[in-house]
C-alpha positions as CSV (number, residue, x, y, z in Angstrom):
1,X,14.5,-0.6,14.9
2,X,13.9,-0.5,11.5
3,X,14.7,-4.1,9.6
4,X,17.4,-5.0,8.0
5,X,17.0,-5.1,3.8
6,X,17.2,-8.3,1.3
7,X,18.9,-6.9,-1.9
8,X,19.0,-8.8,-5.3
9,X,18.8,-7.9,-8.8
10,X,16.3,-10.2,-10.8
11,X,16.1,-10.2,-14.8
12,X,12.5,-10.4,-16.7
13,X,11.5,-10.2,-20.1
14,X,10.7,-7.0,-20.8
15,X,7.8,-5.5,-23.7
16,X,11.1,-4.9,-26.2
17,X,14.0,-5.9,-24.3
18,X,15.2,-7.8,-21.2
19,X,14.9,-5.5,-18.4
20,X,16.3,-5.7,-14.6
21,X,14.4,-5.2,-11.2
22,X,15.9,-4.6,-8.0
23,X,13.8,-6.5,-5.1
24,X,14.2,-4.8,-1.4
25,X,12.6,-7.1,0.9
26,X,12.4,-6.4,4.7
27,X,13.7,-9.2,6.5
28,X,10.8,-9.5,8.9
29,X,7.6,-12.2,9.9
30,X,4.0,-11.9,8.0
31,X,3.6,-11.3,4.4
32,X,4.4,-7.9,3.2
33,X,2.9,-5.5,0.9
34,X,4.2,-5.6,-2.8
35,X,5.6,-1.7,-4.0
36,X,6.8,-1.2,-7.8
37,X,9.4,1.9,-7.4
38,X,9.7,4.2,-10.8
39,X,12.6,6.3,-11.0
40,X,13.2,9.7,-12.7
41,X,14.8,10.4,-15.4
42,X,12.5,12.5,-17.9
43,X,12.5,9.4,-19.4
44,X,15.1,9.3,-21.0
45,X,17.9,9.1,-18.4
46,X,18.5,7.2,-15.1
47,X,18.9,3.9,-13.6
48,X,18.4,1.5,-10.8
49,X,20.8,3.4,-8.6
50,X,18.8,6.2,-8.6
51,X,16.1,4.3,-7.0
52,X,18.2,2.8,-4.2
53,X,17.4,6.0,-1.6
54,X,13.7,6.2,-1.9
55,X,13.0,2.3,-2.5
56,X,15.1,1.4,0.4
57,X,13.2,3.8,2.6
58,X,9.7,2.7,1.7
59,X,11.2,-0.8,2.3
60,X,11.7,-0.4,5.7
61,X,9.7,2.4,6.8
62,X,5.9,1.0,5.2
63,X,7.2,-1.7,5.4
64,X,6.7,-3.5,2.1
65,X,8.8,-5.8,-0.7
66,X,9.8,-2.7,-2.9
67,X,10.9,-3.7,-6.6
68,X,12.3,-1.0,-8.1
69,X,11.9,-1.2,-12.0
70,X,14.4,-0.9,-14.5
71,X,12.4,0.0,-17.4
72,X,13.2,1.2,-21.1
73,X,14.0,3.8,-21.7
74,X,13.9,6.6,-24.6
75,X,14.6,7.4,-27.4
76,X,15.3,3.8,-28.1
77,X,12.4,2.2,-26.6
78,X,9.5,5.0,-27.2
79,X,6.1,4.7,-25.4
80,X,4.6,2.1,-24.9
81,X,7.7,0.5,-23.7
82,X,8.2,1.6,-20.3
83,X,4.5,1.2,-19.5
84,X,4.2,-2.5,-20.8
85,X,7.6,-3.1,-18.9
86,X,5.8,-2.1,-15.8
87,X,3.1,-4.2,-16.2
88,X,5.1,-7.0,-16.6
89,X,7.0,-6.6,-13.4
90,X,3.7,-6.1,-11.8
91,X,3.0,-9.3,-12.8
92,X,6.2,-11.2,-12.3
93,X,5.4,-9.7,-8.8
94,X,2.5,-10.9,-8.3
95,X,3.3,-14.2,-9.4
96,X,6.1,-14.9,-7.2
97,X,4.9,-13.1,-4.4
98,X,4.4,-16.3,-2.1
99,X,8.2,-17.3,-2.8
100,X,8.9,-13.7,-1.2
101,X,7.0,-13.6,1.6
102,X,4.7,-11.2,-0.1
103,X,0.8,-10.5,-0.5
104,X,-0.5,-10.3,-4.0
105,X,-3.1,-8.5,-3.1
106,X,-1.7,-5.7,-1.7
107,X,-0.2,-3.8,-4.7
108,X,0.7,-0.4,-5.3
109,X,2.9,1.6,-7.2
110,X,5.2,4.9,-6.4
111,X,7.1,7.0,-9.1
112,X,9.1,10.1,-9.6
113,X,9.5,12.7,-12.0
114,X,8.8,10.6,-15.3
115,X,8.4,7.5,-12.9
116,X,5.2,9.0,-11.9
117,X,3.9,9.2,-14.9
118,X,4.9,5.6,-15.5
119,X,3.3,4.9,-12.5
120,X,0.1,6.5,-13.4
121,X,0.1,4.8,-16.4
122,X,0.6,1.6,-14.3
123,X,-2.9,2.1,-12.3
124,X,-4.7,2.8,-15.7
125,X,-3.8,0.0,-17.8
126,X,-3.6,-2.7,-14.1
127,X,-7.6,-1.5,-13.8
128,X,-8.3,-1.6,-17.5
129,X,-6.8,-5.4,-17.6
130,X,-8.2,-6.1,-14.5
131,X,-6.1,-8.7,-13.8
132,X,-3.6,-7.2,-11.0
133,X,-5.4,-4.0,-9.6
134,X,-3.3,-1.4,-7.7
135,X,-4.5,-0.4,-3.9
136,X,-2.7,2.6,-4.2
137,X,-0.4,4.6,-5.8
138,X,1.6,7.8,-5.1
139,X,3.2,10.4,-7.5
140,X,6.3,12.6,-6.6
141,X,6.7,15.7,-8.9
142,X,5.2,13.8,-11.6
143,X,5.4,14.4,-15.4
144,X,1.8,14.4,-16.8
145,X,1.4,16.8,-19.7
146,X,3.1,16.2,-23.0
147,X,1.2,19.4,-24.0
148,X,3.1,21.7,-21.4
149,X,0.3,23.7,-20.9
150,X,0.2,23.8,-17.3
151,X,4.1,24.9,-16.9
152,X,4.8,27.4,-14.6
153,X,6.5,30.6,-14.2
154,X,10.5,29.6,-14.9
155,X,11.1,32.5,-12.5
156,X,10.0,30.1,-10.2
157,X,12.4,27.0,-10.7
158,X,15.6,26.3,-9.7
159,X,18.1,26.6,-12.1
160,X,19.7,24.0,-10.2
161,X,17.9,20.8,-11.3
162,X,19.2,21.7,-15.0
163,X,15.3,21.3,-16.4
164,X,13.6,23.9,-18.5
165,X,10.7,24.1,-20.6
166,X,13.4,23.4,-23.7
167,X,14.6,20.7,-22.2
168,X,10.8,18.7,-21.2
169,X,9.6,19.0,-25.0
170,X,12.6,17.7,-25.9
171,X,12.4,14.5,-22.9
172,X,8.7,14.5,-24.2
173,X,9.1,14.2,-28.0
174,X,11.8,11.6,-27.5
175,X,9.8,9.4,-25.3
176,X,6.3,9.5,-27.7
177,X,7.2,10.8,-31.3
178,X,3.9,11.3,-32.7
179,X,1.1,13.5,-31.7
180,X,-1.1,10.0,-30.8
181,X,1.0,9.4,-28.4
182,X,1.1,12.7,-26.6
183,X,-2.7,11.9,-25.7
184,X,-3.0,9.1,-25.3
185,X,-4.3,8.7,-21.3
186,X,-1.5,5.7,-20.4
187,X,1.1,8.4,-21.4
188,X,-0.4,11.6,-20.9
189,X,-3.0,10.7,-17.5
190,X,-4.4,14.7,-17.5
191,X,-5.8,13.8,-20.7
192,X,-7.9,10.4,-19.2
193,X,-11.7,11.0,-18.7
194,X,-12.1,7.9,-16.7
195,X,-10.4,8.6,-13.7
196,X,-13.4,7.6,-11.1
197,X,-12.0,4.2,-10.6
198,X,-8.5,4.7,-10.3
199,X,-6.7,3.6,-7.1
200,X,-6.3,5.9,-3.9
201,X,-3.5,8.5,-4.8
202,X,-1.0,11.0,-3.1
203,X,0.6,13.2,-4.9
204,X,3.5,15.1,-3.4
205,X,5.0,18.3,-5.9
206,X,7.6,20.6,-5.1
207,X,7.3,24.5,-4.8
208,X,9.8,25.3,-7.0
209,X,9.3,22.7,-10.3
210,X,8.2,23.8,-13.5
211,X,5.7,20.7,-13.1
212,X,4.5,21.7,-10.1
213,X,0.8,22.4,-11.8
214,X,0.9,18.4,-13.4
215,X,0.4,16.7,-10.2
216,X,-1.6,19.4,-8.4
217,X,-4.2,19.4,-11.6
218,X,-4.2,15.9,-11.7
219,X,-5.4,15.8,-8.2
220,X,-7.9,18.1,-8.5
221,X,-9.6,16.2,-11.7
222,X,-9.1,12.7,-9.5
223,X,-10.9,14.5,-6.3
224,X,-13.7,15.7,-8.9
225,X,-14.0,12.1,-9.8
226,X,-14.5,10.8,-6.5
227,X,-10.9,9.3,-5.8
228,X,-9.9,9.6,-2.2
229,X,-6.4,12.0,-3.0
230,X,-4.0,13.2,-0.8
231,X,-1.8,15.9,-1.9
232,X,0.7,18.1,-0.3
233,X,3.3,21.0,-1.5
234,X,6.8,20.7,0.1
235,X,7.9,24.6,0.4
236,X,11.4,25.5,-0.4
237,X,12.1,22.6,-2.4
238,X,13.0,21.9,-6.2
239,X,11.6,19.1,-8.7
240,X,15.4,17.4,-8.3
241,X,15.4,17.7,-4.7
242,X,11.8,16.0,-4.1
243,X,13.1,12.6,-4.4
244,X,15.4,12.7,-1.2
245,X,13.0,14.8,0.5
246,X,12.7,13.1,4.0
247,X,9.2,14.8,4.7
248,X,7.7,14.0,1.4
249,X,8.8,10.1,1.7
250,X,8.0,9.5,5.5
251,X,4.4,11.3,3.4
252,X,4.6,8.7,1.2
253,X,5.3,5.8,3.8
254,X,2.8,6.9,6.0
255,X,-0.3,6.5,3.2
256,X,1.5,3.2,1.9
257,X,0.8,2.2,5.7
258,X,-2.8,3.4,5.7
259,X,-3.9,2.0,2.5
260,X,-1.9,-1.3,2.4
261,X,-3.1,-2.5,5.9
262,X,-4.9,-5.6,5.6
């Protein structure tokens, strides 16, 4: 029997603006695992609710003290906002870890859809400060490319999840306005050439997302620099649906387990 969850909404200073966290925390013995959820949104759209699904899942199933992030989000609070706001709950997590009955030295972070490239960004700048280091991370139909040059066919999409190549440059151009931005390797990771010492990584994409080639190319260039990557296609499945996907979380649970072990 899975355990039974602890919800509460906690409020931290965020890099522009007070932002919220949602803590799900297994009621269970022995320290747990600490995992910062990212939800979708193209960045410029979606809440904390949207995270309540897949954080609530991980919770239980890994299981781990998921904190689902409420970051900032575009076009009001451009990059670097959302990426300094993660930081900063990785650190308020790792600060009041004990309090929690958490371990601070088992981090890692999971994102969708623009969470995953906040998530990504995460890992870079958590090994670059090298204060709070990630163990692992994991990617679900992430957003990587601000150039769009990976995009595939449309004929391939679903029309569905309401998300065409109009609408991503416009997501993209809200979230960084100028062209520094759009390389810059916290924001755009497929553009980093110091990917060797990033954390463990799965990436899940879906079959039919027009950014299916983001997370499958940035697993190829992670492999090439010797990350151990795990990376699977879920057939039959759109960029919107991926999130609820029960396969591709109990994926996703199951590497959490593996690399969050003690």
């Amino acid at each position: 029997m899975k355990a039974k969850l602890e919800l509460s909404d906690i409020g931290i200073a965020g890099h522009a603006q007070h932002i919220t966290l949602r803590s799900y925390r297994p009621i269970t013995s022995g320290a747990l695992p600490i995992v910062l959820y990212f939800h979708g949104g193209c960045f410029v759209k979606g809440s904390l609710d949207d995270a309540n699904e897949p954080a609530s899942f991980l919770a239980t199933s890994t299981p781990a003290w998921v904190i689902a992030v409420g970051y900032s989000l575009a076009p009001a609070f451009p990059f670097p906002a959302a990426t300094e706001d993660a930081y900063l709950a990785l650190a308020w997590a790792a600060s009041n870890a004990r309090s929690y009955g958490a371990d601070a030295t088992r981090l890692a972070a999971v994102g969708y859809d623009a969470g995953g490239s906040i998530a990504a960004g995460l890992a870079a700048i958590a090994r670059d400060r090298g204060v709070h280091r990630l163990a692992a991370q994991a990617l679900l139909a992430p957003l990587l490319d601000p150039s769009m040059t990976r995009l595939i066919d449309s004929k391939a999409t679903s029309s569905n999840d309401d998300f065409d190549a109009e609408a991503c440059a416009r997501f993209y151009r809200a979230y960084l306005p100028t062209a520094s931005q759009r390389i810059h390797p916290y924001a755009a990771p497929l553009e980093s050439r110091r990917l060797g010492t990033l954390p463990p990584t799965l990436i899940a994409s879906a079959e039919a997302s027009l950014v299916r080639a983001d997370g499958e190319t940035y697993a190829r260039e992670l492999i090439a620099a010797g990350v151990p990557v795990e990376m699977t296609r879920h057939g039959g499945t759109t960029h919107g649906e991926l999130v609820s996907h029960a396969p591709a979380l109990a994926d996703v649970a199951e590497f959490l387990r593996k690399r969050l072990t003690p």
